[in-house]
N, C-alpha and C positions, 0 to 999 in steps of 0.2 A: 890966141894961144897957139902956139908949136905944137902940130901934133904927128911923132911920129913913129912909124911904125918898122920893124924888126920880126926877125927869123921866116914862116914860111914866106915862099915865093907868092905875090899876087901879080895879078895884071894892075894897068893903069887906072882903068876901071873898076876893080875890086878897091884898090888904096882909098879915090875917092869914095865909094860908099861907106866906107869903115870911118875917114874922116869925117863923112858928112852927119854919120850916126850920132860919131862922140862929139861932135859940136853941139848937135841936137840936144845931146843928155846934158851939157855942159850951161845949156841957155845961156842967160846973159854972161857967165862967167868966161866963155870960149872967147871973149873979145880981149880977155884981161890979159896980163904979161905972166909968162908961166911956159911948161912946158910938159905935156904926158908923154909917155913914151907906153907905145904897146908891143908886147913880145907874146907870138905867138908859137908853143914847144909842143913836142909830143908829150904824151902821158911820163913815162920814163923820166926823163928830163924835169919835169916839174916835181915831180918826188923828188929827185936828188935835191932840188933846189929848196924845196919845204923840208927836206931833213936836215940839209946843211945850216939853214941860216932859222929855222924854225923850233928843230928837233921834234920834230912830226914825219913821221916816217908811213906820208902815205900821200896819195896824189891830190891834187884842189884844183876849183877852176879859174882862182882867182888868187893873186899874191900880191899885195900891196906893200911899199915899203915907202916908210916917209923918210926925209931929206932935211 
């Protein structure tokens, strides 16, 4: 599975352990065809993002949208 990652800056070494994590969580399914995409914001930003597409006008740590 395609795993990839978006917004802050990491080293090469931070990418893969964030990969390696979500593989882990993913178990047998990280082999399958698919793709996650992780986006990391500031507090700020994720409010707007849960008001605009949620209408919850307050920050989270996690936002999921299905496809």
């Amino acid at each position: 599975m395609k795993i990839s990652l978006f917004g802050e800056p990491f080293s090469p070494q931070q990418q893969r352990k964030i990969k390696d994590v979500v593989s882990l969580a993913l178990g047998a399914k990280a082999g399958s065809s698919g793709e996650i995409c992780l986006i990391f914001i500031r507090e700020n930003k994720i409010r707007q993002i849960n008001k605009k597409y949620l209408g919850i006008n307050q920050s989270t740590d996690v936002i999921a949208f299905p496809y």
